[in-house]
N, C-alpha and C positions, 0 to 999 in steps of 0.2 A: 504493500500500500504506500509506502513512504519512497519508494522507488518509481510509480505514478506519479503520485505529488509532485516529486521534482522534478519529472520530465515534462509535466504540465507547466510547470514555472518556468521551464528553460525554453518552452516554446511560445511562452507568451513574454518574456524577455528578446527572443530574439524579433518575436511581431510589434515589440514597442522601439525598438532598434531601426529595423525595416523603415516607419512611418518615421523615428527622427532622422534618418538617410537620406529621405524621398529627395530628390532634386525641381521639382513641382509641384504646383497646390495640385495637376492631376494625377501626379503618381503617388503622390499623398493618398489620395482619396481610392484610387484602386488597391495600394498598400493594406489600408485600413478594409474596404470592404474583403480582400482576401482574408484576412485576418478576424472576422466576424463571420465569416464563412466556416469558417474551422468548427464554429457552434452553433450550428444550421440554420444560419438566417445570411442569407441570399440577395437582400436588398439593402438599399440603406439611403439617406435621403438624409443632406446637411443645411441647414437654414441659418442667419442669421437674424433670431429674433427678437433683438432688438438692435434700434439705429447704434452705430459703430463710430463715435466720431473719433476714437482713438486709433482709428487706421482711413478716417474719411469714407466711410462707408452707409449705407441706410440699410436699415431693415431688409432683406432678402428672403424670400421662402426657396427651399431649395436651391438654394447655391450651388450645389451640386448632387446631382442624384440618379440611380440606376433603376428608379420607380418606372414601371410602366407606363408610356405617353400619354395615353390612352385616358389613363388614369388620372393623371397629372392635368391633363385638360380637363378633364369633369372636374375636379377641385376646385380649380381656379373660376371655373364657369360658373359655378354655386356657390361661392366664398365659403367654401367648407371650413375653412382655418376658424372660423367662428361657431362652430358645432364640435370640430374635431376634438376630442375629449386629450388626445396626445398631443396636440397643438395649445393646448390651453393651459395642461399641466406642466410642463415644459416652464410657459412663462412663469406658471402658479410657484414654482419650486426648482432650486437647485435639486440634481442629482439621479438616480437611473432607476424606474419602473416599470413594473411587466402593463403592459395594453392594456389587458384583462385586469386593472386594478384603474385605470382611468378613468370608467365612466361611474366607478361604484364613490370614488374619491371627487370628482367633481359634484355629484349627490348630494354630498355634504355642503354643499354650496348654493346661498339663495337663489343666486340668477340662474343655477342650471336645475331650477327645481321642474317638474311639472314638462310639459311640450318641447323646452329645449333641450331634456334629458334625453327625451324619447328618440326626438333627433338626430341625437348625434349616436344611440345606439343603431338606429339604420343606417347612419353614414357607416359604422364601423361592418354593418353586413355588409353594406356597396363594397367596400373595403376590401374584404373576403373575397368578394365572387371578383375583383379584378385579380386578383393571388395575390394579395395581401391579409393573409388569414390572422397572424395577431403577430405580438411583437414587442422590441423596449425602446421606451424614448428615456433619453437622456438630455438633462440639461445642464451646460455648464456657464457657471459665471467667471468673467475674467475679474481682472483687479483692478477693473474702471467701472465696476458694476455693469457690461454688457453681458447679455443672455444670448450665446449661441446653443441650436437643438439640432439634433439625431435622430434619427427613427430609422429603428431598424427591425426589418419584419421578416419572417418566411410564407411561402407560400402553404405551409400543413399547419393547420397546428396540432401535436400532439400532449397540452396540456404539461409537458413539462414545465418545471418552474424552477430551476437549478441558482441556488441565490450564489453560489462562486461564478458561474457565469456572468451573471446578473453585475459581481464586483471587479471579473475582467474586464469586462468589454466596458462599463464605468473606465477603466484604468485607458484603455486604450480610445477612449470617444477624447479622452482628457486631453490625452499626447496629440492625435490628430489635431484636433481644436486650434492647440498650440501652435503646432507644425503650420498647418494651413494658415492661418493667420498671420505667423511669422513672416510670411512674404511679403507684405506690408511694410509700407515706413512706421513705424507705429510710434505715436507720441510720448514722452516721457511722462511718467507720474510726477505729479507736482510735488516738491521738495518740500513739505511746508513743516515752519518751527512750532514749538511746541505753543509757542504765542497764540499764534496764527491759526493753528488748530481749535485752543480754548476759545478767538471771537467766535469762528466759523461754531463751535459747539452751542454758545451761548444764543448765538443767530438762529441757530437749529430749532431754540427751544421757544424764540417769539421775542427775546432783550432786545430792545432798542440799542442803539452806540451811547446814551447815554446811561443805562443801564448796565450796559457792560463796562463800561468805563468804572461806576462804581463800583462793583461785582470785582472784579480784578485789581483796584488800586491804582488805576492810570487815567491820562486824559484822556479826553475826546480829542484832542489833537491826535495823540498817540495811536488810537482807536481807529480813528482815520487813514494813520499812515500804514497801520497793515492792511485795512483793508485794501489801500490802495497796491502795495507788493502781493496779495492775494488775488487781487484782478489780474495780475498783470500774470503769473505764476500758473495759474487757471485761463487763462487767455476770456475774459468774460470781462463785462463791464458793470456788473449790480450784483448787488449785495445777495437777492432773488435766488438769481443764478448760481452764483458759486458754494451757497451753500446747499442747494441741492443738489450739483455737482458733484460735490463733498461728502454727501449722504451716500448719493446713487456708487461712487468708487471709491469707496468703505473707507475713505482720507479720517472720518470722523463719525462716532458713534454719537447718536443725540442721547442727552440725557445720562452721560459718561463723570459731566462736570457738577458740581454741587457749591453754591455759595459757602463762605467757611463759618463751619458749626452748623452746618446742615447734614 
C-alpha cells in the first residue's frame, strides 16, 4: 500500500512539473488536461471569473477549453453562467467540489430558492446529455483577490467521489492557474507600511480622516499624506477605491485594528 502511495505522489509530482515546464499558456493547458485525464475526466474548461486588472484583463468565461462547441454555444445562447450551479459556486467560494454537491449547496441560498433551483438542475441534465455527465469545479483566488475557475467533467459518471483526487487535481488547477497566468506582465503588489495599512483599515470600517487622525495620534495633514502615497502605490485616485482594492487583494483585513483599550 505504501509502495502505491508513492508512486501516486511521484506521478502527480512529475504532472505538477510538466505544467510548471509548459513553454505556453496552450501547452499549459493540454499539460494540465492530460494530467486530469489520469483521473477520468476528459474535459476541462478555464475561465477567468472575475475582471483581472493585475494582468489587464476582464472577466472571460472559458479562456480556454476542450468543452464540446456545441455545447458551448447553447451556454452562451441562454446565459446559462446565471443558473449554472458550478459557475456560481466557483464565485461563491474558494476551493474544489464535486458537481453533484453544487446545486444541493446553492439551496442553501435565498436567491437560488424555488424556480431558479429547478433550473439550473435541468441545465445540469442538458449538461449530461451533451457528455458532460458531472464533474469538479475548482476555484482559485490569486493574491489581488481575482477568482479564476475550472471545470472539469467526464462524460460517465460513475458516482465515485474519491476526496484525494478531489485534493490533486485542487493541487494541480493551482499550479496551472499560476503557470497560465504567469504569461502576463502582471502588476506588483502594492508595498504598503504598516501606517498605511492601519488608515486603509480604519477606512474599511466607515472613520472619516479626521477620525483617524485621532484614533492613531496624528494629523490630518499627516492622514493626508498617506493617503496620498496610497493613491499613488495602488494607482487609484479616492479614498473609495483603494480601500476596497485593499479588501478585494487581502492588502488589509477590516476590523483587524481596534482603538486603544478597546
Amino acid at each position: 500500500m505504501l509502495t502505491g502511495l508513492i508512486g501516486l505522489m511521484s506521478k502527480l509530482q512529475t504532472a505538477i512539473e510538466a505544467i510548471q515546464n509548459a513553454q505556453t499558456q496552450e501547452q499549459a493547458f493540454t499539460t494540465f488536461c492530460d494530467a486530469v485525464a489520469a483521473y477520468g475526466y476528459d474535459r476541462a474548461g478555464f475561465s477567468l471569473m472575475t475582471d483581472h486588472p493585475s494582468i489587464g484583463q476582464e472577466a472571460f468565461h472559458w479562456l480556454s477549453s476542450n468543452y464540446p462547441e456545441d455545447w458551448m454555444a447553447h451556454y452562451a445562447r441562454h446565459d446559462y453562467q446565471e443558473i449554472d450551479p458550478v459557475f456560481q459556486l466557483i464565485l461563491a467560494r474558494p476551493g474544489a467540489f464535486f458537481w453533484s454537491d453544487a446545486v444541493a449547496e446553492l439551496g442553501r441560498t435565498p436567491r437560488f430558492f424555488a424556480r431558479p433551483l429547478d433550473d439550473s438542475r435541468n441545465m445540469m441534465l442538458e449538461a449530461a446529455d451533451a457528455g458532460l455527465a458531472d464533474g469538479i469545479g475548482i476555484s482559485v483566488v490569486n493574491a489581488w483577490g481575482e477568482v479564476t475557475g475550472l471545470g472539469i467533467s467526464r462524460s460517465v459518471a460513475d458516482g465515485e467521489r474519491d476526496i484525494r483526487s478531489l485534493a490533486d487535481i485542487y493541487l494541480l488547477s493551482s499550479t496551472f492557474q499560476e503557470k497560465y497566468l504567469g504569461f502576463h506582465d502582471t502588476r506588483e503588489i502594492p508595498n504598503l507600511t504598516q501606517r498605511e495599512k492601519e488608515i486603509l483599515n480604519w477606512s474599511a470600517s466607515g472613520k472619516t480622516d479626521w477620525e483617524i487622525a485621532e484614533i492613531t495620534g496624528i494629523s490630518r495633514a499627516t492622514v493626508r499624506f498617506h493617503w496620498n502615497n496610497i493613491f499613488r502605490k495602488m494607482m487609484v485616485n479616492n479614498k473609495m477605491s483603494a480601500t476596497i482594492k485593499a479588501v478585494m487583494r487581502k492588502l488589509i483585513i477590516p476590523g483587524s485594528v481596534r482603538p486603544n483599550g478597546q
